[in-house]
C-alpha positions, 0 to 999 in steps of 0.5 A, a space after each residue: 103425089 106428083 114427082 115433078 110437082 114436087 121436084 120443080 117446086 121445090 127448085 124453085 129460087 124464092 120469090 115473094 110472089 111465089 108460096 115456098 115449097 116447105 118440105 117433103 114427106 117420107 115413109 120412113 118404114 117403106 124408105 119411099 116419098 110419099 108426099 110434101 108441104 108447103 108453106 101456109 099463108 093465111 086468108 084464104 085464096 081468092 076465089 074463097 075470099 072475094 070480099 077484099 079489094 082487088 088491087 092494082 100492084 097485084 096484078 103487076 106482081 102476078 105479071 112479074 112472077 110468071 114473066 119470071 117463070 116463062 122467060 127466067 126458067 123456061 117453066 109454065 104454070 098452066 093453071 092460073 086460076 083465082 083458086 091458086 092464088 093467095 095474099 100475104 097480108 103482111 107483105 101486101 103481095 099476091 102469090 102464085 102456088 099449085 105446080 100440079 100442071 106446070 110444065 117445060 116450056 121448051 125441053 119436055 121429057 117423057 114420063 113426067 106427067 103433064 107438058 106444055 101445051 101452047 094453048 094453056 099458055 100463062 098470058 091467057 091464063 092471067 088475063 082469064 083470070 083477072 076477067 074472072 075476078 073482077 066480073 065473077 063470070 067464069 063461064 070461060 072455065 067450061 070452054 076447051 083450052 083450045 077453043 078459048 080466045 084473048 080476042 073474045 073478051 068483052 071489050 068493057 068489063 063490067 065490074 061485078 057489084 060485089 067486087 071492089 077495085 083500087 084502081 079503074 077497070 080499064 087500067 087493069 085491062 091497059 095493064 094486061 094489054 100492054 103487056 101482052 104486046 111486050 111478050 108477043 115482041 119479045 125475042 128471049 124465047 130461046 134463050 133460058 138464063 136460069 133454066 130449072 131442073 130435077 132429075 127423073 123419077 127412080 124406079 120403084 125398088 124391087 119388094 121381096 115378097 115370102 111365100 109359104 104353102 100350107 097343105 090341106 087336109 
């Protein structure tokens, strides 16, 4: 179990496009936190389930929450990925879960775990992402962070033939583009309005362990 995972998660306003955090998972014999849950959202996330129509607005609300995460509480995911990204089928809306590597952006700490790294940043991760839905290529997924480039996408992407989409190829990639150039623009990067917090991990208490020596023979 990851403390910060579970504490950054679980501090996490509600948002629609976010899998809520549900509760956490105690030992109650130990008195230690051995784990915690989220909630469940049917169907399957879309690296399991490529059979459903890809759909525009998606895209947009994956764009909002993680604008929302970066500039509204200074937190990045850093594993974007087809596999961690769900669809609520009742409310039509994509969401976004696994907070495993997400990170501080501007004020790391020490002895949490996983920090930021700019090279993992969410603009790469999103446009990866949407380059691996719709192609099916994910050979960008054995590259080093470090060495992966926005620049190096293919200018036209080829829609894989299994893969449907609601709206052209190019619009999604317009989309991603602009906003791209929106954040590169943007001046917010210092300024936090909603910054999230969680306090450190405790120290494991002190265990009081009975010894009793038995003579031989």
């Amino acid at each position: 179990m990851s403390w910060k995972e579970m504490n950054l998660w679980m501090h996490l306003p509600c948002n629609p496009n976010i899998v809520p955090f549900d509760q956490v998972v105690a030992d109650e014999l130990e008195g230690r936190i051995v784990g915690f849950t989220s909630n469940y959202v049917p169907g399957g996330n879309l690296e399991e389930n490529k059979s459903r129509v890809f759909k525009l607005k998606w895209l947009q609300q994956l764009i909002k929450v993680v604008d929302e995460l970066n500039l509204g509480h200074g937190i990045a995911h850093q594993d974007t990925a087809p596999r961690n990204l769900l669809i609520n089928e009742s409310t039509d809306s994509i969401m976004l879960f696994d907070f495993n590597f997400a990170a501080r952006i501007n004020c790391p700490s020490s002895g949490e775990g996983e920090s930021y790294v700019e090279e993992r940043n969410d603009i790469k991760g999103v446009k990866f992402t949407t380059y691996e839905i719709i192609t099916q290529d994910d050979n960008l997924r054995s590259i080093p962070h470090e060495d992966q480039n926005l620049d190096n996408l293919e200018l036209k992407w080829v829609t894989h033939p299994e893969v449907k989409l609601d709206h052209p190829v190019e619009s999604h990639q317009l989309m991603l583009k602009e906003w791209r150039e929106r954040r590169e623009r943007d001046s917010r990067s210092g300024n936090v309005p909603r910054l999230i917090d969680w306090p450190a991990m405790p120290e494991p208490p002190q265990k009081t362990i009975s010894l009793k020596l038995y003579k031989g023979r």
